[in-house]
Structures are given as structure tokens and as C-alpha cells.
C-alpha positions as CSV (number, residue, x, y, z in Angstrom):
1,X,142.4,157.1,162.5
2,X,144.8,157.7,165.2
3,X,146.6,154.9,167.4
4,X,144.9,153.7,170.3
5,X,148.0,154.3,172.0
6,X,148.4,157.9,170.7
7,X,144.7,159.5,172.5
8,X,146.3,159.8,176.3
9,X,149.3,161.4,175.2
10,X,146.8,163.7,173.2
11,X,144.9,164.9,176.2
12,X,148.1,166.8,177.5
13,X,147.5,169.0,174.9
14,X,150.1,171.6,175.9
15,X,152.5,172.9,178.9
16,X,152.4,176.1,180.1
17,X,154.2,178.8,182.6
18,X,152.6,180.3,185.7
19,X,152.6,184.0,185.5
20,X,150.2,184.6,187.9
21,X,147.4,182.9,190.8
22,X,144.3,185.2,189.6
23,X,142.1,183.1,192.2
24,X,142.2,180.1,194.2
25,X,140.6,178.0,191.2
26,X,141.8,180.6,188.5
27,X,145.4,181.0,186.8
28,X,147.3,183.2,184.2
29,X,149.6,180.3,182.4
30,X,151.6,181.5,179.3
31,X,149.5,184.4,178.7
32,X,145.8,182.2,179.1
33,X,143.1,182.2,182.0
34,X,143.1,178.9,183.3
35,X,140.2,177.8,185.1
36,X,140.4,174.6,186.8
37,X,137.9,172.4,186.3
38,X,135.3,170.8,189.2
39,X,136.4,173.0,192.0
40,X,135.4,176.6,193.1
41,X,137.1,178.4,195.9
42,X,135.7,181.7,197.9
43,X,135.9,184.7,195.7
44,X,139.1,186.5,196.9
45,X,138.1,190.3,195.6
46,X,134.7,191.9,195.8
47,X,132.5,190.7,192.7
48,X,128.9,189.7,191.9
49,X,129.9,185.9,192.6
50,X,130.6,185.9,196.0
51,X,126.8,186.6,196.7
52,X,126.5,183.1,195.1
53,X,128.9,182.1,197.7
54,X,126.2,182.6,200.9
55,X,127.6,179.0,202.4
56,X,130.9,180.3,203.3
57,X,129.0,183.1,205.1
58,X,128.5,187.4,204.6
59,X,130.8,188.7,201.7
60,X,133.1,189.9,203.9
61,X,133.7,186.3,205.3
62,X,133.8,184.6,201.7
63,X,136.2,187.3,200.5
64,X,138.6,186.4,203.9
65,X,138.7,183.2,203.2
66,X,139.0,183.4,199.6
67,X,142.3,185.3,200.0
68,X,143.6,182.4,202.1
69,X,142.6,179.7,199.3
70,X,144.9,182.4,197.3
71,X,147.3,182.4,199.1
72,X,147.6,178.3,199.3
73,X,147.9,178.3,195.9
74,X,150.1,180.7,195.4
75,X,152.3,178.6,197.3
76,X,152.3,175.5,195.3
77,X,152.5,177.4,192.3
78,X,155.0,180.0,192.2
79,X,155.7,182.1,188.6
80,X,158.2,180.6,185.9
81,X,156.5,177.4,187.4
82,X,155.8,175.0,184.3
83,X,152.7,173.2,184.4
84,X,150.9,170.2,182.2
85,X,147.1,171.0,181.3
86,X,144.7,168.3,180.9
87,X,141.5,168.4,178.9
88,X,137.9,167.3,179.5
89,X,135.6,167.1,176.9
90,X,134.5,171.1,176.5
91,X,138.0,173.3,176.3
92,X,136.7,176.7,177.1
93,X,133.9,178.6,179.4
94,X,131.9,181.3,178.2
95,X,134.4,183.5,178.9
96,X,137.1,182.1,176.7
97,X,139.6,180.7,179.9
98,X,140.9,177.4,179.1
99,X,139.2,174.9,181.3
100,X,141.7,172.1,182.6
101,X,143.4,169.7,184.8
102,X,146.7,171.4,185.9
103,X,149.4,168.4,186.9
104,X,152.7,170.1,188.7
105,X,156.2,168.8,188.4
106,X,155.9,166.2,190.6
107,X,152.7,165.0,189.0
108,X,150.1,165.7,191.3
109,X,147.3,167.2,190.1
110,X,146.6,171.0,191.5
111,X,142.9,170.4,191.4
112,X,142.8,167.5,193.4
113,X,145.5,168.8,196.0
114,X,143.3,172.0,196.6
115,X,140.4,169.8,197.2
116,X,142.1,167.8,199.3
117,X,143.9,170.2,201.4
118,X,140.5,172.2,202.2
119,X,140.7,175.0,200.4
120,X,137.5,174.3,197.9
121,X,134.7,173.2,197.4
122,X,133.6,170.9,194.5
123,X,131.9,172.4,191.5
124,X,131.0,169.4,188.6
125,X,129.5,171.1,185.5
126,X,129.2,168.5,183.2
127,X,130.4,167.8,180.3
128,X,133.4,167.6,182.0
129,X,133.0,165.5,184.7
130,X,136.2,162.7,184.4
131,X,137.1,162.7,187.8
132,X,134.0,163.9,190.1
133,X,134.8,160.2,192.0
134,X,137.8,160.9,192.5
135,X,137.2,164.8,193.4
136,X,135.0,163.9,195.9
137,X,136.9,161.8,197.9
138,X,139.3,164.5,198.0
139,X,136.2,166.7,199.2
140,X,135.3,164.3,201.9
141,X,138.5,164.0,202.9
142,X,139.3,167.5,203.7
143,X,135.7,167.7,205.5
144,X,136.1,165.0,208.0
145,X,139.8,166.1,208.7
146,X,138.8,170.0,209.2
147,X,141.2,170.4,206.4
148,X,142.1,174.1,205.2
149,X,139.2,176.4,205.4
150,X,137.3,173.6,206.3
151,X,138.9,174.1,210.1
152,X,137.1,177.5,209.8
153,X,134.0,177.2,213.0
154,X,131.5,179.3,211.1
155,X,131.8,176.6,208.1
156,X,132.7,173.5,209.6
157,X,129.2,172.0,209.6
158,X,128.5,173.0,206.3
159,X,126.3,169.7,205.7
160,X,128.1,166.8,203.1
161,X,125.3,165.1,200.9
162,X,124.9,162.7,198.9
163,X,123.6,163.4,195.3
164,X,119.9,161.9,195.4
165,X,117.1,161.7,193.2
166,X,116.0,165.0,193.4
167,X,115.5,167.3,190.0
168,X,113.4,170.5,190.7
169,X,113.6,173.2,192.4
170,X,110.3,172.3,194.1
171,X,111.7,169.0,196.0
172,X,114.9,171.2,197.5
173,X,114.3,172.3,201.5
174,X,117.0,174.8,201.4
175,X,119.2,177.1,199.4
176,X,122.2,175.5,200.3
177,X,120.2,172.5,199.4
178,X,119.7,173.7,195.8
179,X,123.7,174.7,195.6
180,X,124.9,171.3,196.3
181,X,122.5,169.9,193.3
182,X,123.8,172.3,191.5
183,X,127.3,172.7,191.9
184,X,128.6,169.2,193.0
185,X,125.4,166.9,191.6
186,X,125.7,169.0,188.3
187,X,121.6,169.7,187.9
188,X,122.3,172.6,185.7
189,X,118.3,172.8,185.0
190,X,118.1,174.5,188.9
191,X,119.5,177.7,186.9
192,X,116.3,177.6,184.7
193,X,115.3,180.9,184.4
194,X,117.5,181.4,181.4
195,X,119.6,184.1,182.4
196,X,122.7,182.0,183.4
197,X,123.8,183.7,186.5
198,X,124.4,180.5,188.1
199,X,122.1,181.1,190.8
200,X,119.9,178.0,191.6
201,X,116.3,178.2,192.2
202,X,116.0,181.9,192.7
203,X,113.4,182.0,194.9
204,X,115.1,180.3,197.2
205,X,118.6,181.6,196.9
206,X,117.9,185.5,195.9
207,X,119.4,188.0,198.2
């Protein structure tokens, strides 16, 4: 049995180097994908997922503003940058990209600085859900100070909620509604059609 003392260290499980920002939430580190866990920023290039990104307005708004979450990235984390990865308790998505925490030189954690800065929203998909708290104070913070993309008119009043008691589809008002108990409350059930789009309650949130 390992040391008490040992299991922290053991969560760093390895450094990498930035090659590349693929998205605002997505990186190419030492040859991997690296998908950062419990945010999700606009959809920067034309793909299926930014009709699941309606709350940011039309695709052609989502994709605008996705470009500038890029963009903020890109300038925290420049390539040859070397990075420390933090797991949760699942290590990969279905598509095989690692899924971490991503601390910089200085220590702060990207995650948690995009969040805070404005330019995501939060996305909790449990099992890994070790700092939703703490995410959402970021989140909240970047709301109420028109952070980032959050300074954007179209999206400004994009409503905060609280996670309630709610669990079906039935009991939501709203499409957006049924994205925040989705994405941020983590109800996966809402995509319970079985085809794992990550669409939520498809009656109401169909195109």
C-alpha cells in the first residue's frame, strides 16, 4: 500500500509541452489531445457541436466568439510551453484525449483562469467533478464582472442558476434550462435517448 504522503504527488501524473491550442478548452501537449476538464468554450471552427452551443447565439456568432476564447488561450500558452496535468477520477473521453487539470509555470491552473477570465462556460460531467466549487466561483465571477466574452451584449444576460431539485426533462421550462442541468448540474440522464450526442431533452433543444 502506498504512503499517505505519496497519492498527491501521484495525481501529477506527468508534464508535458504545448505544441498547439486546438480549441479554447482543447490542447495538443507532447503529442496528446488534452481536454480540460469542467469547462467548454464556443466552438472556434464549423462542426456539429456548435449547434449544441445555441446560448452563445447563431453559429456564426458561437464560431466568432469561439475564435476569441482561442485566441486568449493561445496567449497564456504559447508552444515549447511546459505544463503539469492533473487527473480526476476518469483519465480519458470517448475519444481517447486525456482529460485534465493543466497548472502553468506559475501554478495557476489554466482551467480555472479561463473560467475566470470569461472566456467559458462551465461543463461538470461527473465523475470528475473535484473542483465544480471552486469552478463556479470562477464562473460567477466572470459573469457579474462582464468578464471576457461575457462583456459580449447578445450574451450578457445569459441567466446564472442555481442547480435545483429538478431531474427530468419534463420539469425544465427551457432549452437553455435543460443545458445548464446538463452541463454545469451534471444530470447526464437529460441525454436519455441513448445516442450520446450530448443534446439534452431533444424535444426541447432540436434544431
Amino acid at each position: 500500500m502506498l504512503p499517505l504522503m505519496l497519492i498527491p504527488f501521484l495525481l501529477f501524473a506527468q508534464e508535458c509541452i504545448i505544441e498547439k491550442v486546438i480549441d479554447g478548452d482543447t490542447l495538443l501537449c507532447s503529442g496528446e489531445k488534452v481536454r480540460l476538464i469542467g469547462i467548454d468554450t464556443p466552438e472556434s471552427t464549423m462542426n456539429r457541436r456548435v449547434y449544441k452551443q445555441s446560448e452563445f447565439g447563431s453559429p456564426k456568432e458561437v464560431i466568432a466568439l469561439g475564435i476569441k476564447a482561442k485566441r486568449f488561450v493561445m496567449g497564456v500558452v504559447s508552444p515549447g510551453t511546459r505544463v503539469r496535468l492533473e487527473f480526476d477520477i476518469q483519465r480519458r473521453d470517448k475519444y481517447g484525449r486525456l482529460l485534465a487539470y493543466v497548472y502553468l509555470p506559475d501554478g495557476r491552473m489554466l482551467n480555472e483562469l479561463i473560467l475566470r477570465e470569461g472566456y467559458a462556460s462551465l461543463l461538470t460531467i461527473p465523475p470528475n467533478v473535484k473542483y465544480t466549487d471552486r469552478f463556479r466561483e470562477a464562473f460567477k465571477y466572470a459573469r457579474e464582472n462582464n468578464k471576457g466574452l461575457w462583456a459580449e451584449a447578445k450574451i450578457r444576460n445569459f441567466p446564472v442558476k442555481r442547480c435545483g431539485d429538478k431531474r427530468y426533462c419534463s420539469q425544465m421550462n427551457s432549452c437553455d434550462e435543460a443545458i445548464f442541468y446538463f452541463r454545469v448540474c451534471g444530470l447526464k440522464r437529460l441525454d436519455g435517448d441513448g445516442d450520446g450526442d450530448g443534446i439534452p431533452c431533444e424535444k426541447l433543444c432540436k434544431p
